[in-house]
N, CA, C and O atoms as a Tinker XYZ file with bonds, in Angstrom:
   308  protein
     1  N      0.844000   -1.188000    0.000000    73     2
     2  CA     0.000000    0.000000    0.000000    64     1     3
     3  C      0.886000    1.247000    0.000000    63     2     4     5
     4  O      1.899000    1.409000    0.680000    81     3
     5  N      0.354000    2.083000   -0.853000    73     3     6
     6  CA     1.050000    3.428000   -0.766000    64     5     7
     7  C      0.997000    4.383000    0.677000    63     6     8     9
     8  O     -0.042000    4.504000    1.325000    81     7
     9  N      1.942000    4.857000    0.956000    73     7    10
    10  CA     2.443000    5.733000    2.258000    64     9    11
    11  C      1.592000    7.045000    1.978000    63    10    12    13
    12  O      1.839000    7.644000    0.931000    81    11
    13  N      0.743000    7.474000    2.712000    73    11    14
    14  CA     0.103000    8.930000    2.688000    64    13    15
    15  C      0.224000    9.741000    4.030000    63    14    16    17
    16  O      0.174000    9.294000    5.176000    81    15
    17  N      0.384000   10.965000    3.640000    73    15    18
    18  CA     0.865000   11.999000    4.515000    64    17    19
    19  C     -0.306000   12.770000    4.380000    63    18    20    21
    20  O     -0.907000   12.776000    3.306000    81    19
    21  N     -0.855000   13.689000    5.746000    73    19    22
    22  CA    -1.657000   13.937000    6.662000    64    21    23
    23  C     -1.634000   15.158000    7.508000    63    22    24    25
    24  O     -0.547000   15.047000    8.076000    81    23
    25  N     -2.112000   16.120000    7.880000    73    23    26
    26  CA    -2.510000   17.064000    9.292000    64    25    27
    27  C     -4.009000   16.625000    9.233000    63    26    28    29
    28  O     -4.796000   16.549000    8.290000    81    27
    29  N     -4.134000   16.350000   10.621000    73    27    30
    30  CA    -4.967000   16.277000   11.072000    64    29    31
    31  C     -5.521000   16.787000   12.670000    63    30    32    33
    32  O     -4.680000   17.295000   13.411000    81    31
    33  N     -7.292000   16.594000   13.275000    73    31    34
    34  CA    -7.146000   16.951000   14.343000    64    33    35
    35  C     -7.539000   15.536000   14.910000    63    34    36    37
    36  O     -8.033000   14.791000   14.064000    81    35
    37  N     -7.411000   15.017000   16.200000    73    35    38
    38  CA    -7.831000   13.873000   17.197000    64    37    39
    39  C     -8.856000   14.337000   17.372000    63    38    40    41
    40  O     -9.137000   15.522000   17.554000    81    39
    41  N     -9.569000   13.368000   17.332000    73    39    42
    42  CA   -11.239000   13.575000   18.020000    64    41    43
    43  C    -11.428000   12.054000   18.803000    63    42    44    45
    44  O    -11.323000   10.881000   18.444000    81    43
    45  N    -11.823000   12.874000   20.286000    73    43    46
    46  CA   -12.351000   11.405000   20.913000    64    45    47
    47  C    -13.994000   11.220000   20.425000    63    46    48    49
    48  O    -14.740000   12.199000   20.404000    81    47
    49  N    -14.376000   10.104000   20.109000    73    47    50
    50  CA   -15.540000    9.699000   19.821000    64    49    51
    51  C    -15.996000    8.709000   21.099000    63    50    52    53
    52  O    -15.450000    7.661000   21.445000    81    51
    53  N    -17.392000    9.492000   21.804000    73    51    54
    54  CA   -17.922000    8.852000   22.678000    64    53    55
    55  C    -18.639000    7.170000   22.631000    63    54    56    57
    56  O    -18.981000    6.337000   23.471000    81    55
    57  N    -18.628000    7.233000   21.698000    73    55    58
    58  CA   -19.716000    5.989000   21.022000    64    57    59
    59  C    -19.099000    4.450000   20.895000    63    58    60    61
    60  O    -18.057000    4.322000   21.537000    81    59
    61  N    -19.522000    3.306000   20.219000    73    59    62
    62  CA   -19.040000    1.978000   20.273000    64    61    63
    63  C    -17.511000    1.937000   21.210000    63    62    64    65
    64  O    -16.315000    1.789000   20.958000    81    63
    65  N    -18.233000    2.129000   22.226000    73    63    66
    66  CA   -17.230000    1.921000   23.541000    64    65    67
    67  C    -15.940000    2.864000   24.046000    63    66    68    69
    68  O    -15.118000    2.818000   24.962000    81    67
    69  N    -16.324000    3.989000   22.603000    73    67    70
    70  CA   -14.828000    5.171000   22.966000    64    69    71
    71  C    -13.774000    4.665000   22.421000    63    70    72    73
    72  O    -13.278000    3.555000   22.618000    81    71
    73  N    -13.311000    5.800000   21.474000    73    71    74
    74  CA   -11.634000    5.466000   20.728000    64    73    75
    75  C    -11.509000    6.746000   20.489000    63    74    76    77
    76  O    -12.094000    7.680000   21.037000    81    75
    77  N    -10.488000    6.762000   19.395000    73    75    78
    78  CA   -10.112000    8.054000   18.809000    64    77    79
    79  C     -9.632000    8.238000   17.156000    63    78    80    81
    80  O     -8.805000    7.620000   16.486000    81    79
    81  N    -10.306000    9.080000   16.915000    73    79    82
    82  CA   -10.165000    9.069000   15.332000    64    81    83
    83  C     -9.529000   10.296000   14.770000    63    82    84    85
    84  O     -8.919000   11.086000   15.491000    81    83
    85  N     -9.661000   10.445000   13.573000    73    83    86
    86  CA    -8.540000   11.505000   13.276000    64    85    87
    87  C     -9.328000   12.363000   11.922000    63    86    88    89
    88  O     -9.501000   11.616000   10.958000    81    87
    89  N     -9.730000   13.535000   11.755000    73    87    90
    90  CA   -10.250000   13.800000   10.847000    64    89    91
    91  C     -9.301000   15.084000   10.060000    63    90    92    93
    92  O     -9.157000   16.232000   10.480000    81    91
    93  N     -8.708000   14.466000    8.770000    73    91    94
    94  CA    -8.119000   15.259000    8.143000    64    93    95
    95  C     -8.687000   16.664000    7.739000    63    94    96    97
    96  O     -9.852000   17.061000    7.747000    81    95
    97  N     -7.223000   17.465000    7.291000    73    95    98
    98  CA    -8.002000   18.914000    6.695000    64    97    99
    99  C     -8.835000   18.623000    5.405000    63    98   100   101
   100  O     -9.523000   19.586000    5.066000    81    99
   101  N     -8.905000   17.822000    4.827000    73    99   102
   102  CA    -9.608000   16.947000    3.433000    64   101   103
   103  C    -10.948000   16.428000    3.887000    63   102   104   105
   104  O    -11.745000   15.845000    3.153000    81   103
   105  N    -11.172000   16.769000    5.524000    73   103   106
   106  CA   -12.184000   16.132000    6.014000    64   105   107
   107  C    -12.535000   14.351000    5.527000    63   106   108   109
   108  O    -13.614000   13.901000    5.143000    81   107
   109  N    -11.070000   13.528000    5.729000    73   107   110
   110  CA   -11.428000   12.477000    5.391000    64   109   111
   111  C    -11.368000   11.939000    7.248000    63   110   112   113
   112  O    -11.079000   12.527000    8.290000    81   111
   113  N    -11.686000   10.933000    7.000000    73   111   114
   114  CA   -12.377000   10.380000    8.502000    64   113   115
   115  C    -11.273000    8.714000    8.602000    63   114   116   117
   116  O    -11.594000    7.682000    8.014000    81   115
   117  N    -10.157000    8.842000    9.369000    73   115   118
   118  CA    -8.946000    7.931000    9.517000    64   117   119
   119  C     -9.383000    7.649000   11.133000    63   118   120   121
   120  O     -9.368000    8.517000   12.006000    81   119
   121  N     -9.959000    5.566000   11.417000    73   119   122
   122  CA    -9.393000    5.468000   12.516000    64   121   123
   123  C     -8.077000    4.508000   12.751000    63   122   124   125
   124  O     -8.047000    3.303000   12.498000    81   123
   125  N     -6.762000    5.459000   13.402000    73   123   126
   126  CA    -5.977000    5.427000   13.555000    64   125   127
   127  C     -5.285000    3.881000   14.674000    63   126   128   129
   128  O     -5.369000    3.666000   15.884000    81   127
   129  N     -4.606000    3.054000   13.475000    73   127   130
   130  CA    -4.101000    2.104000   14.545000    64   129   131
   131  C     -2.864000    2.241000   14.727000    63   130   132   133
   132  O     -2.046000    2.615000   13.887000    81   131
   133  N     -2.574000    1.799000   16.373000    73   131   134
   134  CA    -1.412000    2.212000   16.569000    64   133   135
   135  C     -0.862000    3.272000   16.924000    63   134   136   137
   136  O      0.329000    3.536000   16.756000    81   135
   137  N     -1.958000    4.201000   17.618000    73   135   138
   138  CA    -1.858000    5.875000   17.684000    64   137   139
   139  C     -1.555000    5.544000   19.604000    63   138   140   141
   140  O     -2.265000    5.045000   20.477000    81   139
   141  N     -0.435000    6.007000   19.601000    73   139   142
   142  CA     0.178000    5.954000   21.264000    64   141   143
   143  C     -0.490000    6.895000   21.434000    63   142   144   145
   144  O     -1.099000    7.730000   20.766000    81   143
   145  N     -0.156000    6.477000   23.170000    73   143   146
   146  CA    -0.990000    7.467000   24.338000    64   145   147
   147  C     -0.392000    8.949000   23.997000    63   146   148   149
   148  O     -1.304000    9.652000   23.563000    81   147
   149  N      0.312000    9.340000   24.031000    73   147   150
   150  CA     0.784000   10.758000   24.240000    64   149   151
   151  C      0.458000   11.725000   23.122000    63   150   152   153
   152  O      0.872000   12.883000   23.070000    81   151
   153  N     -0.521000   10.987000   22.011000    73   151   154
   154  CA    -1.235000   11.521000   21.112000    64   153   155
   155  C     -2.883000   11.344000   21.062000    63   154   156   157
   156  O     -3.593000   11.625000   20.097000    81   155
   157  N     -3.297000   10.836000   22.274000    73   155   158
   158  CA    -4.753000   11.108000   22.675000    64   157   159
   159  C     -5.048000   11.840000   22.985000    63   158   160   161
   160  O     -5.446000   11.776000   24.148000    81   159
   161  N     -5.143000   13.244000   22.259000    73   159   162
   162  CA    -5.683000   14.686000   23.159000    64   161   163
   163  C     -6.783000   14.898000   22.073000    63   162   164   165
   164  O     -6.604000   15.055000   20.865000    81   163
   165  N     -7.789000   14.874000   22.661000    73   163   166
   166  CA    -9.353000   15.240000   21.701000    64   165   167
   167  C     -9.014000   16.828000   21.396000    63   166   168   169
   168  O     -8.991000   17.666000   22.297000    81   167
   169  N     -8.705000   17.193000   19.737000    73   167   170
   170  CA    -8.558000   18.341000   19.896000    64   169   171
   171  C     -7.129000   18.812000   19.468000    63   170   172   173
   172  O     -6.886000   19.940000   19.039000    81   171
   173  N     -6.277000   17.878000   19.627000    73   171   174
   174  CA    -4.894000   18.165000   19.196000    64   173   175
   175  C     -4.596000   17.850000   17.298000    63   174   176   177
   176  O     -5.296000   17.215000   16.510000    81   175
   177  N     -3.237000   18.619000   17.061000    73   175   178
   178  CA    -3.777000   18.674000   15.684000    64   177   179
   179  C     -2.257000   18.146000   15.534000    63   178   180   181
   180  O     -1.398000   18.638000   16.266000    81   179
   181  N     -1.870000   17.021000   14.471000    73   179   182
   182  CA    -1.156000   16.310000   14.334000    64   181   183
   183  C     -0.936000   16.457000   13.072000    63   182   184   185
   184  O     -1.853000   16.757000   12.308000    81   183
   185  N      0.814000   16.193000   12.499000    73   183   186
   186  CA     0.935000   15.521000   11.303000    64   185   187
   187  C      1.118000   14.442000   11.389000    63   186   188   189
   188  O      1.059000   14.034000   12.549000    81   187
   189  N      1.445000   13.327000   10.251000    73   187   190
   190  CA     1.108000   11.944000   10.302000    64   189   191
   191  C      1.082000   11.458000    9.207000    63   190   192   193
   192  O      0.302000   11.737000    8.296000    81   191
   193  N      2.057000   10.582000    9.209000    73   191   194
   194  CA     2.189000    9.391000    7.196000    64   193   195
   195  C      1.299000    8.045000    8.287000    63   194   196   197
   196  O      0.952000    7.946000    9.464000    81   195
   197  N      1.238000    7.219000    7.056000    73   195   198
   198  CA     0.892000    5.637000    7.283000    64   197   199
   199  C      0.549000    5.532000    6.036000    63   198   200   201
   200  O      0.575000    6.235000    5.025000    81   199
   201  N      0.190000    4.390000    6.374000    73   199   202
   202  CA    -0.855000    3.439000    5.097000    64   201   203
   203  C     -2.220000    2.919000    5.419000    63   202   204   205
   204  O     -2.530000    2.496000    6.533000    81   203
   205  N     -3.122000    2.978000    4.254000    73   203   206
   206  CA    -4.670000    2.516000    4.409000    64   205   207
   207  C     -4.199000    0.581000    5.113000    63   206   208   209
   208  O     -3.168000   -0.081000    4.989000    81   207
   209  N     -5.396000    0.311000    5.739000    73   207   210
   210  CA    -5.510000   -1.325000    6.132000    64   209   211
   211  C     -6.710000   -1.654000    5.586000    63   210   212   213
   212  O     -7.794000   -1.096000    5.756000    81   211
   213  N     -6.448000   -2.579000    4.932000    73   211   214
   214  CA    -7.359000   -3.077000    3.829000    64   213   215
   215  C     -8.419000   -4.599000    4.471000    63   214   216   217
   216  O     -9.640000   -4.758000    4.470000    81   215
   217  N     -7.344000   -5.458000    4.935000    73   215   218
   218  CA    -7.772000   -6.185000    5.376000    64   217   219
   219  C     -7.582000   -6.701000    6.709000    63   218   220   221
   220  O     -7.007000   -7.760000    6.961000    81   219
   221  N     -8.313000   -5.559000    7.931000    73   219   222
   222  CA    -8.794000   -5.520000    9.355000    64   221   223
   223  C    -10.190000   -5.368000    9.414000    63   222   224   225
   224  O    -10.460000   -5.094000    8.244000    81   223
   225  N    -11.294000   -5.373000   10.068000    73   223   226
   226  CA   -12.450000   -5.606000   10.667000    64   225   227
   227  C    -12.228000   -4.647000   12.076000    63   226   228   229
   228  O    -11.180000   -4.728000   12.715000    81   227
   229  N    -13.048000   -3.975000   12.371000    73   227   230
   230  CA   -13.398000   -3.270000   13.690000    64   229   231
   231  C    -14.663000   -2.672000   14.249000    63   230   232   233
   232  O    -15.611000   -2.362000   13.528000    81   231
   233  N    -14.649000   -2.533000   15.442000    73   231   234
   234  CA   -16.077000   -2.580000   15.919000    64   233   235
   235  C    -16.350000   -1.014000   15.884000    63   234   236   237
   236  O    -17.370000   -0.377000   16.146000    81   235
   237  N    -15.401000   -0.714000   15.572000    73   235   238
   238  CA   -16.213000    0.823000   15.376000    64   237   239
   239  C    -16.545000    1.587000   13.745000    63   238   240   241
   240  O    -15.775000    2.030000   12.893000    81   239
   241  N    -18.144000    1.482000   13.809000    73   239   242
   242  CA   -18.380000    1.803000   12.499000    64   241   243
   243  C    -17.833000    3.157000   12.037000    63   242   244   245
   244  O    -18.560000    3.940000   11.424000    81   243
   245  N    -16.722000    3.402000   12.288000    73   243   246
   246  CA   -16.264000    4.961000   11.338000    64   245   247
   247  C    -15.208000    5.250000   11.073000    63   246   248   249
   248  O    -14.447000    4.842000   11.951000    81   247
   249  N    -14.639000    5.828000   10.197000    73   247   250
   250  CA   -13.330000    5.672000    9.488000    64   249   251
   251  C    -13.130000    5.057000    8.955000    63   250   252   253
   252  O    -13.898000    4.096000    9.001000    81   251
   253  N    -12.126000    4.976000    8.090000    73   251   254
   254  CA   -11.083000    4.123000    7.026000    64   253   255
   255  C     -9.609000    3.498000    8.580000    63   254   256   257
   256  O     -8.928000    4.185000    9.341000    81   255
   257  N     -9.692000    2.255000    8.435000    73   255   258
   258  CA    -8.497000    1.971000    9.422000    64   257   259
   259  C     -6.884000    2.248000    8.621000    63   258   260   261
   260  O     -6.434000    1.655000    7.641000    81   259
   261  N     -6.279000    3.299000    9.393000    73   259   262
   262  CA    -4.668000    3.222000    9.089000    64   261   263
   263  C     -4.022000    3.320000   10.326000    63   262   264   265
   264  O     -4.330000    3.876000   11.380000    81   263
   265  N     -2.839000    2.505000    9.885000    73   263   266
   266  CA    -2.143000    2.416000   10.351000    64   265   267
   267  C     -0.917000    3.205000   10.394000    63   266   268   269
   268  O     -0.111000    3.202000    9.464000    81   267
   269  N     -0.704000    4.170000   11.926000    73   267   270
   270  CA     0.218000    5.067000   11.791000    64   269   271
   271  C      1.720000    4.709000   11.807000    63   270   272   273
   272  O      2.098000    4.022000   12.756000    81   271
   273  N      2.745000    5.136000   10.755000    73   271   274
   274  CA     3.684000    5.390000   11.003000    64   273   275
   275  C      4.811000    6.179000   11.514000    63   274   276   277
   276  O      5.621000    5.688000   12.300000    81   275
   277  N      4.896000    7.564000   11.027000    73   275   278
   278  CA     5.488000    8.267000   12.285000    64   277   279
   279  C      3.920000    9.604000   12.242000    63   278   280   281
   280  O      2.926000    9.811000   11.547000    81   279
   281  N      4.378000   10.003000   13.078000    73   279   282
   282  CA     3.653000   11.364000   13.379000    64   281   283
   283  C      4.016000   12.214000   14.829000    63   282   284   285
   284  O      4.306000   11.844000   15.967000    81   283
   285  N      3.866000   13.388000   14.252000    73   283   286
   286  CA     4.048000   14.782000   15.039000    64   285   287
   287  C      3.142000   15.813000   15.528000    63   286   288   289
   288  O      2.454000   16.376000   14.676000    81   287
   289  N      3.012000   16.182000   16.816000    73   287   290
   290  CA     2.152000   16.878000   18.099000    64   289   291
   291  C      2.739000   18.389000   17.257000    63   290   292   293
   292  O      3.848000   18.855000   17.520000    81   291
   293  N      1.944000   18.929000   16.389000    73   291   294
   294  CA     1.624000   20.324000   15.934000    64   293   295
   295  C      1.240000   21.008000   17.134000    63   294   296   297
   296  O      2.020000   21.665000   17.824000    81   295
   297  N     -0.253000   20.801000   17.421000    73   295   298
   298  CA    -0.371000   21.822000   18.455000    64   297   299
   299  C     -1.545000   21.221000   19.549000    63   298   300   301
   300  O     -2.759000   21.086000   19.395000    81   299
   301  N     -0.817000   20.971000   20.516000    73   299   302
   302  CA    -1.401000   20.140000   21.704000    64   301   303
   303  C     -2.969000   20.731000   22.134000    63   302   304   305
   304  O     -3.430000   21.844000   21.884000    81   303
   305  N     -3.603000   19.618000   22.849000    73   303   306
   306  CA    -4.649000   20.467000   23.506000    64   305   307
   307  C     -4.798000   20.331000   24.821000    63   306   308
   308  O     -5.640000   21.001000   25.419000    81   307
């Protein structure tokens, strides 16, 4: 899969049990696997490469699943 690069903001989503997703300035809707703790701030705005996951299953109906590779704390919340 091709490597795509990203700013985005974290959004905690209250719903199918609470996670955190990532909604680009493209307003595309990425939930993020592999997104460490010290980048869970609902609200914080991140850059960020990975790749789409094609073939995972998850219980939360929203987003496209990627998987992060590196990424950077722009501006905390």
């Amino acid at each position: 899969m091709k490597r795509e690069i990203y700013t985005g903001e974290i959004k905690y989503m209250p719903f199918e049990g609470g996670f955190y997703g990532i909604i680009t300035e493209s307003n595309l809707k990425l939930l993020p696997i592999k997104l460490l703790s010290q980048y869970k701030q609902d609200g914080a705005i991140v850059a960020f490469s990975g790749r789409y996951i094609k073939d995972i299953k998850t219980i939360q109906q929203w987003g496209s699943p990627f998987l992060i590779e590196e990424i950077k704390l722009l501006s905390p919340k």
